[in-house]
C-alpha positions as CSV (number, residue, x, y, z in Angstrom):
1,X,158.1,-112.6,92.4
2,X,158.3,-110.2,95.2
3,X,154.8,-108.1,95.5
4,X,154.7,-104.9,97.3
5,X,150.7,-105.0,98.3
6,X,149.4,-101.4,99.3
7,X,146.1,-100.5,101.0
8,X,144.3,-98.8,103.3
9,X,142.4,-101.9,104.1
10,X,143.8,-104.2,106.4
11,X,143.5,-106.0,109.8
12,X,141.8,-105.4,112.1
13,X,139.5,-104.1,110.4
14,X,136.4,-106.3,109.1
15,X,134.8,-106.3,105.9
16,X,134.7,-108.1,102.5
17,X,138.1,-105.7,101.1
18,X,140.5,-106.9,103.7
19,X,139.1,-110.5,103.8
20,X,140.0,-110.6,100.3
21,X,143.1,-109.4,100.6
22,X,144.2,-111.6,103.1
23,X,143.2,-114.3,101.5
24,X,144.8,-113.2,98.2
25,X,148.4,-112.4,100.1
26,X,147.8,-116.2,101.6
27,X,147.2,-117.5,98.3
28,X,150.2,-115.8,96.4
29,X,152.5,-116.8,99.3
30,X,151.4,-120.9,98.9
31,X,152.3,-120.0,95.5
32,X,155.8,-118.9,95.8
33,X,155.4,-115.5,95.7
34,X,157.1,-113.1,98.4
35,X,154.7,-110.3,99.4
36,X,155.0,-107.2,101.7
37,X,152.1,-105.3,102.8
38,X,152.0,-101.6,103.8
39,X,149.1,-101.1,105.8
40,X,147.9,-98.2,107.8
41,X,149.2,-100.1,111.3
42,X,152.7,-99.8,110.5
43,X,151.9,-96.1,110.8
44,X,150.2,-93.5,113.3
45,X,146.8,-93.1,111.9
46,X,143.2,-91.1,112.6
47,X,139.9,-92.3,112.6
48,X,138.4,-92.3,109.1
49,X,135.0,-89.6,109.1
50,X,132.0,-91.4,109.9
51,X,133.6,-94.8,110.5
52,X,135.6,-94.6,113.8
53,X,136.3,-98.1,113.8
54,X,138.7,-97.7,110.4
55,X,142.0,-96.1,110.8
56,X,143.7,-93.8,108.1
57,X,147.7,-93.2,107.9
58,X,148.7,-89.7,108.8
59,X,151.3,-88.3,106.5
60,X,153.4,-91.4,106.7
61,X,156.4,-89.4,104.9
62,X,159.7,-90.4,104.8
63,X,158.7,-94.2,107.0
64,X,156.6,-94.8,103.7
65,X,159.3,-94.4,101.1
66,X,161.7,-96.1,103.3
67,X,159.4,-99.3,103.5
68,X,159.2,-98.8,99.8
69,X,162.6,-98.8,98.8
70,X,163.5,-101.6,100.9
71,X,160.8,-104.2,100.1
72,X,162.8,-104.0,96.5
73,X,159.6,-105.2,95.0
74,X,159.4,-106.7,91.3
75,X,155.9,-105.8,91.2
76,X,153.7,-103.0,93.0
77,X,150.2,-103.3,93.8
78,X,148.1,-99.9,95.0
79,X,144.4,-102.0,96.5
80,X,143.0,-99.0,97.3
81,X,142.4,-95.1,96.7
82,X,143.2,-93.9,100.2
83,X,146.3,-91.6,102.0
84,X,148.8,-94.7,101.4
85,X,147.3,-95.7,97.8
86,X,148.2,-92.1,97.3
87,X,150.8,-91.7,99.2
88,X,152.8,-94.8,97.1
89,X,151.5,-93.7,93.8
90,X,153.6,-90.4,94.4
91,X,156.6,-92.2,95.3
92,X,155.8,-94.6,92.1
93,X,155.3,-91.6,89.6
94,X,158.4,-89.4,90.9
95,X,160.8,-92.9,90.8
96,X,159.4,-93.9,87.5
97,X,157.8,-97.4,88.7
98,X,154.9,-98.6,87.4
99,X,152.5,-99.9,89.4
100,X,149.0,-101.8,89.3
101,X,145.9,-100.6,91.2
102,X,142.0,-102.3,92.7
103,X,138.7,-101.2,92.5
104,X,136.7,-102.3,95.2
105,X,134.5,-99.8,96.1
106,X,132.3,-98.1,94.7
107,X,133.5,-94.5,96.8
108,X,131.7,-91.7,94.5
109,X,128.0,-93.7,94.8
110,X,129.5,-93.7,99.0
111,X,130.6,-90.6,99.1
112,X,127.5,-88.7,97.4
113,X,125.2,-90.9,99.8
114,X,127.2,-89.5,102.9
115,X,128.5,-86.8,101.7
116,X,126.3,-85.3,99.0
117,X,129.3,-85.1,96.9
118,X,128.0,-85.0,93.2
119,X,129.2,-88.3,91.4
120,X,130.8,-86.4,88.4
121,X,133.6,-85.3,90.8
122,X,134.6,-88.1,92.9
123,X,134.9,-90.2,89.6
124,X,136.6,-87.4,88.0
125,X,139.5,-88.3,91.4
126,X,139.5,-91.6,90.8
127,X,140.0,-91.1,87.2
128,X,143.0,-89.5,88.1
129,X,144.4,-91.6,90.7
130,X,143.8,-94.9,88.3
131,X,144.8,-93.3,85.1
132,X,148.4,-93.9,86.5
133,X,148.0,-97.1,86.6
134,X,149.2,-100.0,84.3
135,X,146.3,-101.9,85.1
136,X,143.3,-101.5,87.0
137,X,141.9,-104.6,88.8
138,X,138.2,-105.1,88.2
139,X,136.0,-107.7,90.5
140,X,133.0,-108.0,87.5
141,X,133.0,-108.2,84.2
142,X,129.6,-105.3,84.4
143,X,131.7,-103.3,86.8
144,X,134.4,-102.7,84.3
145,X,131.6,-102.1,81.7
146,X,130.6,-99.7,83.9
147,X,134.1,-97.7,84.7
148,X,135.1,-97.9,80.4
149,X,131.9,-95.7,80.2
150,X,132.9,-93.2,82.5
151,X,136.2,-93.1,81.1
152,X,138.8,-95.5,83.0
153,X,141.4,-96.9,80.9
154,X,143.3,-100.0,80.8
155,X,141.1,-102.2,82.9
156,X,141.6,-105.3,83.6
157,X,138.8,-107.9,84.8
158,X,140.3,-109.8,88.0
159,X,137.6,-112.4,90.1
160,X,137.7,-112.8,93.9
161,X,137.4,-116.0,95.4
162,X,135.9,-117.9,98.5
163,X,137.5,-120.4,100.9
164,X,135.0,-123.3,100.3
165,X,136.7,-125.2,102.7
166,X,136.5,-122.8,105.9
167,X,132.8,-122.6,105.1
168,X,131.9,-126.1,104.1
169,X,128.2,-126.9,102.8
170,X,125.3,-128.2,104.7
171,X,122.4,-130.1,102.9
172,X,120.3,-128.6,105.1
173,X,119.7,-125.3,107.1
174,X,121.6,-126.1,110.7
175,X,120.9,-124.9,114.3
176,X,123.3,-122.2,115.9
177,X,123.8,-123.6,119.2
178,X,123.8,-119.5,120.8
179,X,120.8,-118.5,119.1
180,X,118.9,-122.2,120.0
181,X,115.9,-123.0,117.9
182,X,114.4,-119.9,115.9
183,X,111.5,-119.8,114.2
184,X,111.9,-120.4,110.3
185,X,112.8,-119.2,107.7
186,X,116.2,-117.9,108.8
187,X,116.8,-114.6,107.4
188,X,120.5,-113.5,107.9
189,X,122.3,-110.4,106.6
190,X,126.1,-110.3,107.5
191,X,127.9,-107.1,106.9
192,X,128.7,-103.6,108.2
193,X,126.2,-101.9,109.8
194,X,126.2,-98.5,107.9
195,X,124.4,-96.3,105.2
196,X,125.7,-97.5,102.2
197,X,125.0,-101.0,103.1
198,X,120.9,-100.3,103.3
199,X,120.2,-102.5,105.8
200,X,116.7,-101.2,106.7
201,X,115.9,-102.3,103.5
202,X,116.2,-106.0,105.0
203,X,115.2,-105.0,108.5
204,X,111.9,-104.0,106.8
205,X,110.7,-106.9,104.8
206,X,107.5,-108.2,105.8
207,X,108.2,-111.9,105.4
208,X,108.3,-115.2,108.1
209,X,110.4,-116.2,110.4
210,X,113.5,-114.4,112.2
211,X,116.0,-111.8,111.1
212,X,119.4,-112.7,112.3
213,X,122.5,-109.7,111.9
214,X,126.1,-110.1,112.2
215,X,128.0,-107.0,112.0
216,X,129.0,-103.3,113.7
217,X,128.6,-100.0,112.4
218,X,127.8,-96.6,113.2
219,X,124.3,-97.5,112.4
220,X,124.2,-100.5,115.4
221,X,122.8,-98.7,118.0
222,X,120.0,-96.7,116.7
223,X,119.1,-100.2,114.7
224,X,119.2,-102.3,117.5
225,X,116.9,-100.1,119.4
226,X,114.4,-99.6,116.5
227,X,114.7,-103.4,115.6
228,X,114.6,-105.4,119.1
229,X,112.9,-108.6,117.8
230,X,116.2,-108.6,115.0
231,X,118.7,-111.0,116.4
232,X,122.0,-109.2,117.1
233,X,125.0,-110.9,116.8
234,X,127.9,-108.2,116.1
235,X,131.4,-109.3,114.6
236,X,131.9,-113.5,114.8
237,X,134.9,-115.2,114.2
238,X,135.0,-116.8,110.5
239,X,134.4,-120.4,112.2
240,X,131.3,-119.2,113.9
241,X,130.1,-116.9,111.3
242,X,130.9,-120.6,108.8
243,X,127.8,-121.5,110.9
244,X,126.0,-118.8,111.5
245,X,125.9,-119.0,107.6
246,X,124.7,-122.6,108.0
247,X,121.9,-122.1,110.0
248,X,120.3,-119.4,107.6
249,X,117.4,-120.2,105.1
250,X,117.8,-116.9,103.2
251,X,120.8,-114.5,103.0
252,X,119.4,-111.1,102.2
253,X,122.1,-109.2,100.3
254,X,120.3,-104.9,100.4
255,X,123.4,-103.0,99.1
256,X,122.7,-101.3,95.7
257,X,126.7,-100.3,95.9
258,X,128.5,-103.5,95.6
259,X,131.6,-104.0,93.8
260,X,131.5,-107.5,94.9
261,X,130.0,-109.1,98.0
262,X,132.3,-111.7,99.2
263,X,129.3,-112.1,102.1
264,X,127.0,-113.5,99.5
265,X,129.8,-116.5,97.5
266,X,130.7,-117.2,101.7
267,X,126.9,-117.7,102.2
268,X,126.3,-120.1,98.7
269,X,129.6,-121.8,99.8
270,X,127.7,-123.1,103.0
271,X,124.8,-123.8,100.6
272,X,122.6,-120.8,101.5
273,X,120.8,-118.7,99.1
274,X,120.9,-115.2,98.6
275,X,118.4,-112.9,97.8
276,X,119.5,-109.3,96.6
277,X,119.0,-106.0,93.9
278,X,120.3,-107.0,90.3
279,X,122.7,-104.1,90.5
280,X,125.9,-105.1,89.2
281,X,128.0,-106.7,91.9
282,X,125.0,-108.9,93.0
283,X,124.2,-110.1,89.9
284,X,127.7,-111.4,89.0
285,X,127.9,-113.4,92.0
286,X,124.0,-114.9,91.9
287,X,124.0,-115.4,88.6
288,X,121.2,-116.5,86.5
289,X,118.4,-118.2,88.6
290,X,118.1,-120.6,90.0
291,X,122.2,-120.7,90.3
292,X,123.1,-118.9,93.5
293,X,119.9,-117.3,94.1
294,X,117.4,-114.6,93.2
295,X,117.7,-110.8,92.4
296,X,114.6,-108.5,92.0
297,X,113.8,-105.0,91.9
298,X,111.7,-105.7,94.6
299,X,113.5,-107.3,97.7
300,X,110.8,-109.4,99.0
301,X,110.4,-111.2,95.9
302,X,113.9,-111.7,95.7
303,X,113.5,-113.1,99.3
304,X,110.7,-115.6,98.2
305,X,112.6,-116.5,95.0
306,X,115.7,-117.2,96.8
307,X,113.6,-119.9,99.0
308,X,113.0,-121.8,96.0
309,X,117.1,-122.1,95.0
310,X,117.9,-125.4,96.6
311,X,121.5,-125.3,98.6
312,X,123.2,-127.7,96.2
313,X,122.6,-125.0,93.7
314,X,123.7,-122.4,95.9
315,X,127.0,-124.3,96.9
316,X,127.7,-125.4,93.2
317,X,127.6,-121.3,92.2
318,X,130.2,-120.9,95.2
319,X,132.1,-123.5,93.3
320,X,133.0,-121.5,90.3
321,X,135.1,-118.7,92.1
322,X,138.2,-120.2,93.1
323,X,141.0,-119.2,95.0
324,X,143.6,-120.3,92.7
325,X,142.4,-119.6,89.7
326,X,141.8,-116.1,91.3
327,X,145.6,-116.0,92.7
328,X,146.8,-116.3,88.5
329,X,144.6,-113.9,87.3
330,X,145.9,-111.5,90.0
331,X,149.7,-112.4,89.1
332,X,149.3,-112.4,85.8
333,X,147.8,-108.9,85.5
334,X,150.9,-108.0,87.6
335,X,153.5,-105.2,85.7
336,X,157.5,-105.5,86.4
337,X,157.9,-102.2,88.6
338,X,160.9,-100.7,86.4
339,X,158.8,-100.5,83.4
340,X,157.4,-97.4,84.5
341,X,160.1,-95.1,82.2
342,X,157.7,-96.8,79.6
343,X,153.8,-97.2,80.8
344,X,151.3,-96.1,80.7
345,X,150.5,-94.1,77.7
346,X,148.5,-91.4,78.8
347,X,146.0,-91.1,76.2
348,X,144.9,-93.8,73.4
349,X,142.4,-96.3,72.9
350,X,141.2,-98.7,76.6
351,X,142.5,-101.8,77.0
352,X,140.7,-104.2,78.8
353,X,142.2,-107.9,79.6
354,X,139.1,-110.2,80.7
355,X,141.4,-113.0,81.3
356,X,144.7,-114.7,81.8
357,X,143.9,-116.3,78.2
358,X,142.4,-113.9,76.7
359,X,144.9,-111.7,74.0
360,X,144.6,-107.9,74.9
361,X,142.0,-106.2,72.9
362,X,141.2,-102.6,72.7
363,X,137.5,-101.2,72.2
């Protein structure tokens, strides 16, 4: 099948959207599937507000719909809600192709953090951007709970996955050769260093040991400077960051807005715990202690819980989200682009697929 991937997500950028989308173009193209991607470097682009590091397409025009029209895809896949998710839904909608779209992010909770934009209108946008689409890709199973409520339609429930083998499991809690020997327990939190992630949450638990970061953010500076017995270790390559994983006791997940976490199934894969909120994301990927680790209301009990997980039990949770399995649920939610004369029906009862096996039922 040839897959026309869109997002506003991509290299170089860093963060748990693009490595899963990497990974997933990786994992259709082993199986035989030809994908394009149409990312915001193929265009001129400005910096996104409040996140300098993360580039946005400026009215990519006509050099979008020519990409468009000669990737000839079967299939069309819009990752993400930004100028070229938009951007290609227009082309889709005014040449009748259907398309599929993501939700990663939780944008309204984001955007009314940053912002102060009330919640009732970003969601009302992405209402309207996804209730084009034939299917909308969901990363939990409480997640798409969640969006049926507020009034998405046709959702479809679509795992992520971790690469087990690039971050292999230790029986026990290893020594990172740059940071030598730190005083235990390990505390590690690996992500971007910005609002919405609500990292002082973990920067202020009062528990043993050493705090270890890995990350970069708009927050970095005025962290580092409040926080100078944290160890800072800003972005790592995924072979270090396998064992920067390793060396960790505890992985201390503090985001209340997670669609997902791929940080915390990379951190289990290595056999490290997490501890985090039971918000909805978190909980998916922990599940029920003492699987993958703890989540609490209350952080540092989740911290002290998460001690208690052993790392075979952390490793066997990573074990249950797989790469392949997660590559057929993707292509099977997948819609032939010329079906769009057809889909979607713009009103009726929501559909919601949970899986490949599962018959379409609507609720």
């Amino acid at each position: 099948m040839k897959i026309l991937l869109v997002t506003d997500a991509w290299l170089p950028q860093v963060n748990g959207v693009v490595t899963t989308l990497v990974q997933l173009v990786r994992e259709l193209e082993l199986a035989g599937h030809g994908v394009e991607v149409i990312h915001p470097g193929l265009f001129s682009t400005r910096p996104c507000p409040g996140y300098p590091g993360i580039g946005l397409a400026l009215r990519p025009g006509k050099a979008l719909a020519d990409r468009v029209q000669a990737a000839k895809p079967e299939a069309i896949h819009l990752a993400t809600e930004g100028p070229l998710g938009w951007a290609v839904r227009s082309y889709c909608r005014k040449h009748k192709l259907a398309f599929t779209t993501g939700y990663h992010t939780r944008l309204p909770e984001i955007l009314k953090d940053r912002f102060h934009l009330p919640l009732w209108l970003s969601y009302a946008v992405l209402r309207h951007f996804h209730g084009a689409s034939c299917g909308v890709m969901v990363p939990t199973s409480s997640m798409l709970r969640m969006l049926h409520a507020k009034g998405f339609r046709r959702l479809r429930s679509w795992t992520h996955g971790v690469d087990t083998a690039a971050f292999p499991y230790q029986e026990s809690p290893q020594v990172y050769p740059p940071l030598g020997a730190l005083a235990r327990p390990v505390s590690l939190y690996v992500g971007r260093l910005s609002q919405e992630k609500n990292i002082e949450a973990f920067l202020k638990l009062d528990v043993p040991g050493t705090k270890v970061v890995c990350g970069e953010g708009p927050l970095e500076k005025d962290l580092r400077g409040r926080y100078p017995t944290v160890r800072w270790l800003g972005v790592l390559p995924r072979e270090a960051l396998a064992r920067v994983y390793a060396a960790a006791d505890v992985f201390v997940m503090p985001s209340q807005t997670e669609t997902f976490g791929l940080v915390m199934l990379e951190a289990m894969a290595c056999g490290t715990p997490v501890a985090a909120y039971p918000v909805e994301g978190s909980k998916e990927i922990v599940g029920t202690p003492p699987q993958g680790g703890t989540t609490h209301t209350d952080l540092q009990q989740a911290w002290y819980g998460a001690l208690s997980v052993s790392r075979h039990e952390a490793r066997n949770r990573a074990l249950q989200f797989s790469w392949a399995y997660a590559q057929l649920l993707f292509a099977g939610h997948l819609v032939p682009a010329q079906m769009g004369t057809l889909f979607p029906r713009t009103t009726g009862s929501a559909e919601v697929v949970t899986n490949m096996s599962s018959k379409t039922s609507k609720i």
